[in-house]
C-alpha positions as CSV (number, residue, x, y, z in Angstrom):
1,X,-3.1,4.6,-12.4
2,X,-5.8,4.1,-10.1
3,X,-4.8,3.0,-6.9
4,X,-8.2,0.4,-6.6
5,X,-6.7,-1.4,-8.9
6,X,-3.5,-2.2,-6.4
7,X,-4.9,-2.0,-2.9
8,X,-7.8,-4.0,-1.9
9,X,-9.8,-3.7,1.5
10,X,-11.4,-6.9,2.9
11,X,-12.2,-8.1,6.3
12,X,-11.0,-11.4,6.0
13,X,-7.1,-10.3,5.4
14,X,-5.6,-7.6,8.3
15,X,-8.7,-7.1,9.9
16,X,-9.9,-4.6,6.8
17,X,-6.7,-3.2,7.1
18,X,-5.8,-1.0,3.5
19,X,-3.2,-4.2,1.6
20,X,-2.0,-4.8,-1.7
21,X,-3.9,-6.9,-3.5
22,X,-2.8,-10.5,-3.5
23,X,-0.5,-10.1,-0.2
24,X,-0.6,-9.1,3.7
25,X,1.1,-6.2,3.4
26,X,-0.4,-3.4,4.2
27,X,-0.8,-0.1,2.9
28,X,-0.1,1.8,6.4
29,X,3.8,-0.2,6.4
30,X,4.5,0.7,3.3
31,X,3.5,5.1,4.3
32,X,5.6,4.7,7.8
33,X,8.4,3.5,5.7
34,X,8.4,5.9,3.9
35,X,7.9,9.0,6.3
36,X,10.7,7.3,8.3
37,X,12.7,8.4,5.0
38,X,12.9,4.9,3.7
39,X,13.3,4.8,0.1
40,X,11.6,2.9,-2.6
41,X,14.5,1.2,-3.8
42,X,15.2,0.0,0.0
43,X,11.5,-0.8,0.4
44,X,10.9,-3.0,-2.5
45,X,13.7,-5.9,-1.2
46,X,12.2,-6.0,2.2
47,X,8.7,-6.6,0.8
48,X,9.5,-9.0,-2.4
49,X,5.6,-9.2,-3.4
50,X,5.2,-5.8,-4.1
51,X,6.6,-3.6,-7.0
52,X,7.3,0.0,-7.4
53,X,3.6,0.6,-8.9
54,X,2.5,-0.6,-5.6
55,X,4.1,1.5,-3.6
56,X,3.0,4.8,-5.7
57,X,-0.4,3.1,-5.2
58,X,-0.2,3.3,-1.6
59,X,0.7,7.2,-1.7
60,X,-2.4,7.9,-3.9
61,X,-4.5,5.8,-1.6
62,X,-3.1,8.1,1.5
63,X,-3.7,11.2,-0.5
64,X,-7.0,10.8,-1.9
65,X,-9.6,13.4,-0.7
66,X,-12.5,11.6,-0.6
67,X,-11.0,8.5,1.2
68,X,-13.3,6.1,-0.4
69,X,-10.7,3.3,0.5
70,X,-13.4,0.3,-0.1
């Protein structure tokens, strides 16, 4: 999976903020949650729009070297 294919970056939604595509939420809620030691399965009902495949996005969006997030 590519993660461009889940998270989009545009400055008219969240500032530019990292999201997943088609909602407001963003990338950077979905990483605190989870270095808080929030799981995925506790994630996913707080935040109905996004699935599982999002949330793996959002880790390979945080660790990609290059940080080409755009």
């Amino acid at each position: 999976m590519d993660w461009r294919d889940r998270i989009s970056v545009d400055p008219q939604i969240c500032h530019g903020t990292a999201c997943i595509k088609g909602t407001r939420v963003m990338v950077a809620v979905i990483l605190d949650n989870l270095a808080a030691g929030v799981s995925h399965e506790e994630i996913l009902p707080s935040y109905p729009t996004i699935s599982a495949a999002d949330i793996q996005a959002a880790l390979e969006y945080a660790a990609d070297p290059l940080h080409t997030h755009g």
